[in-house]
C-alpha positions in Angstrom: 0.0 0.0 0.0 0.1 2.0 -2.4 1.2 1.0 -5.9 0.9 4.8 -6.4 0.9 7.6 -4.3 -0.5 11.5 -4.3 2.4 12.3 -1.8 4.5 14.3 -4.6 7.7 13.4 -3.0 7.7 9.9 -3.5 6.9 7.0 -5.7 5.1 4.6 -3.2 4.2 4.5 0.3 4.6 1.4 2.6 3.4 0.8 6.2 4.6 -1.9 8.3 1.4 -0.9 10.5 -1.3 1.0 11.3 -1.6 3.0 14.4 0.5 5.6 16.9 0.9 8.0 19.5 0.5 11.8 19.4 4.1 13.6 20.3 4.2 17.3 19.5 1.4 20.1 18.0 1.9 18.7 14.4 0.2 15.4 15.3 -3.0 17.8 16.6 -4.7 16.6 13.1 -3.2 13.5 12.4 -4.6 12.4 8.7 -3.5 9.1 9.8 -5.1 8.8 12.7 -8.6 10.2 10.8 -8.3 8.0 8.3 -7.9 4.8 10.8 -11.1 5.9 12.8 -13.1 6.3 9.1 -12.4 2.5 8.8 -13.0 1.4 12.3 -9.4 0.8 13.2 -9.1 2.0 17.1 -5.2 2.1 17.0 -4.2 5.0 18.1 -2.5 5.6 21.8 0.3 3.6 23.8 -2.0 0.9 25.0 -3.7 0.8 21.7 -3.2 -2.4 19.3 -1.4 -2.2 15.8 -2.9 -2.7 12.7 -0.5 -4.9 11.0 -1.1 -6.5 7.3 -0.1 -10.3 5.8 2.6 -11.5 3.1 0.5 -10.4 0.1 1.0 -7.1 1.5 4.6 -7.1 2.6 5.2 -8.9 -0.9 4.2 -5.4 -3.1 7.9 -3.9 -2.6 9.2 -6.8 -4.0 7.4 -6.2 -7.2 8.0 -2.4 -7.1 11.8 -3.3 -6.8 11.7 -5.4 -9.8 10.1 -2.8 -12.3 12.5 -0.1 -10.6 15.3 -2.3 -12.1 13.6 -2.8 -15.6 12.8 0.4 -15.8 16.6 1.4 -15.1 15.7 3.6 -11.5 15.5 3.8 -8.5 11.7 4.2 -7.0 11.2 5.8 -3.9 9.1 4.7 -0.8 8.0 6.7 1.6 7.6 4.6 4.9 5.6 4.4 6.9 2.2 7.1 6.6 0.2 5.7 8.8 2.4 4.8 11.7 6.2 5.6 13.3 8.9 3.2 12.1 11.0 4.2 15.7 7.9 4.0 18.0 8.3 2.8 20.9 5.3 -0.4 20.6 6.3 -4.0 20.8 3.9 -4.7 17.4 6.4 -1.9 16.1 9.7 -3.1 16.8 8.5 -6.5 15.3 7.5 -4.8 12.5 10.4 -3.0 11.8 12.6 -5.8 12.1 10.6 -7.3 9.0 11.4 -4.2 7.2 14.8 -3.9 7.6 14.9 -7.6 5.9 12.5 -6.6 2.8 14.4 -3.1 2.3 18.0 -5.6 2.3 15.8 -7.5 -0.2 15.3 -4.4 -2.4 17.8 -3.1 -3.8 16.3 -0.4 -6.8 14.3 1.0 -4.1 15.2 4.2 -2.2 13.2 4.0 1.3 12.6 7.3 2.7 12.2 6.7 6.5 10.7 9.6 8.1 10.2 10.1 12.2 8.8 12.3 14.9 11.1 10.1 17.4 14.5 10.6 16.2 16.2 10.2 19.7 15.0 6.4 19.1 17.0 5.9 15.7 20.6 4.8 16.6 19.3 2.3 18.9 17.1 0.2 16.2 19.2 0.7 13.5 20.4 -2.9 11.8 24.1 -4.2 13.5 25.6 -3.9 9.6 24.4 -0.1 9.5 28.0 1.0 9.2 28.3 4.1 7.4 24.4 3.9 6.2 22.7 1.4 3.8 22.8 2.7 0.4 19.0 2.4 -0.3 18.1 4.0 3.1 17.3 8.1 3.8 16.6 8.7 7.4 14.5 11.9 8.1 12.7 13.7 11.1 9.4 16.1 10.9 10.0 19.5 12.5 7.1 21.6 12.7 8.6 25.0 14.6 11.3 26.1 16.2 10.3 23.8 19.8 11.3 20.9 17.7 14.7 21.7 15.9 16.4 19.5 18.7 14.9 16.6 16.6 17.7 17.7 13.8 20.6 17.4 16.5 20.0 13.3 16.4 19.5 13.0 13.1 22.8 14.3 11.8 24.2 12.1 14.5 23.6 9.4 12.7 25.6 8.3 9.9 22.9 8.0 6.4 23.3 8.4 2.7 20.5 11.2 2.9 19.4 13.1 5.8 15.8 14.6 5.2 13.9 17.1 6.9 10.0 16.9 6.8 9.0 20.9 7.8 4.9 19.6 8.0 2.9 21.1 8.9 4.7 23.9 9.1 3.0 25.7 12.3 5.6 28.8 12.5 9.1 29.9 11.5 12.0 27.2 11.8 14.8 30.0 11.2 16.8 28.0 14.5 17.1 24.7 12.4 20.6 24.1 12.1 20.7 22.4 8.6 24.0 21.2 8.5 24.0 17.7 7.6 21.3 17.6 6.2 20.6 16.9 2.6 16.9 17.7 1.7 13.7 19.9 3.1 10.0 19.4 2.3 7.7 22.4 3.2 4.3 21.9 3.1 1.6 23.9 5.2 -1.4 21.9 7.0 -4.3 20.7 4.9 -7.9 19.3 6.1 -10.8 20.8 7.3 -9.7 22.0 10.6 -6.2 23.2 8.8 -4.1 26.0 10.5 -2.8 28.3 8.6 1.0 29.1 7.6 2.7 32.1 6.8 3.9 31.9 3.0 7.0 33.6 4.3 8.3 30.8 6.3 8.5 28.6 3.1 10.7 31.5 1.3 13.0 32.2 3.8 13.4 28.1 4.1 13.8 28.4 0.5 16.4 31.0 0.6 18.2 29.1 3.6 18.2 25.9 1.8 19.7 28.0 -1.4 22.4 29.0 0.4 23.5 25.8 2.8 23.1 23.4 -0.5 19.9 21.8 0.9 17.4 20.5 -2.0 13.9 22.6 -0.8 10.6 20.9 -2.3 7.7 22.8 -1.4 5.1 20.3 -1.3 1.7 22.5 -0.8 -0.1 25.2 1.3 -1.9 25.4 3.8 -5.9 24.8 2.6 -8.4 22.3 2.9 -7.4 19.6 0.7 -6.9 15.6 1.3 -3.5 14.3 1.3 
């Protein structure tokens, strides 16, 4: 889930579960957590269970790998949407333990691993990590200037790509340190109860990402849209 994706950053997205718990003011409006309630899935919370899917499912990579390589790219995947790879839930670490086999087993695909737990990274990374699996980006969301901490363990950690995830953006982030880190996404909240952004904050990200060398994508604005 899904062969295709509207996330314009990606070419797939893959979740190892279903279900999480709120951390910080950009989880307020979780899509995720929406979207879990609209079918009946009550997953979200510490004490909650995890949604978690069969082979059929964990199979799909396998096949987006293969077309990746007759096709002559690499295919992105955006893991996980609808959950935290580094949450702290025993249904979680099993999960993730699966995944780090599949993404071993997938070689054209370029996983894009993205986290509101950072802190939690070094210590469930794979023995072999060394100096980063080639097929592997490790990124953090960072919604404001409270959360710019979450940048300090993510560059402590050794990766091919370190990504920053600056959604939704809720106020300025002009105190992220962006050294070490390779890539930005802006994008301002959407959904009915959306809070609204400041059009500035994604130019002077722009401008900062200009001049460090950082890639800047600006996904979307804040407005009432679905992801």
């Amino acid at each position: 889930m899904a062969e295709k994706t509207i996330i314009a950053w990606t070419d797939h997205t893959f979740n190892i579960a279903w279900g999480c718990t709120k951390v910080s003011p950009g989880c307020a409006h979780c899509y995720a957590d929406t979207l879990s309630s609209r079918y009946g899935h009550d997953v979200w919370g510490p004490s909650r269970p995890r949604r978690t899917f069969g082979e059929k499912h964990w199979a799909e990579p396998l096949n987006w790998n293969a077309q990746a390589k007759t096709e002559g790219r690499q295919h992105r995947v955006f893991c996980s949407s609808m959950c935290d790879v580094f949450e702290d839930h025993a249904t979680i670490d099993a999960e993730r333990a699966k995944l780090w086999h599949l993404i071993e087993r997938t070689p054209c695909l370029e996983w894009q691993l993205l986290t509101k737990r950072p802190e939690r990274i070094a210590a469930n990374l794979p023995v072999d990590w060394g100096n980063g699996w080639p097929n592997v980006w490790l990124g953090t969301s960072i919604e404001n200037n409270d959360y710019v901490w979450r940048a300090d363990h993510l560059r402590a950690i050794p990766a091919r790509i370190r990504f920053v995830s600056y959604e939704p953006a809720l106020g300025p982030l002009d105190q992220l340190d962006l050294a070490g880190v390779h890539w930005l996404i802006y994008g301002g909240e959407s959904g009915p109860n959306f809070r609204e952004h400041d059009p500035q904050w994604a130019r002077d990200m722009r401008d900062r990402c200009r001049t460090a060398g950082v890639a800047f994508f600006f996904k979307q604005s804040s407005a009432f849209q679905t992801e």
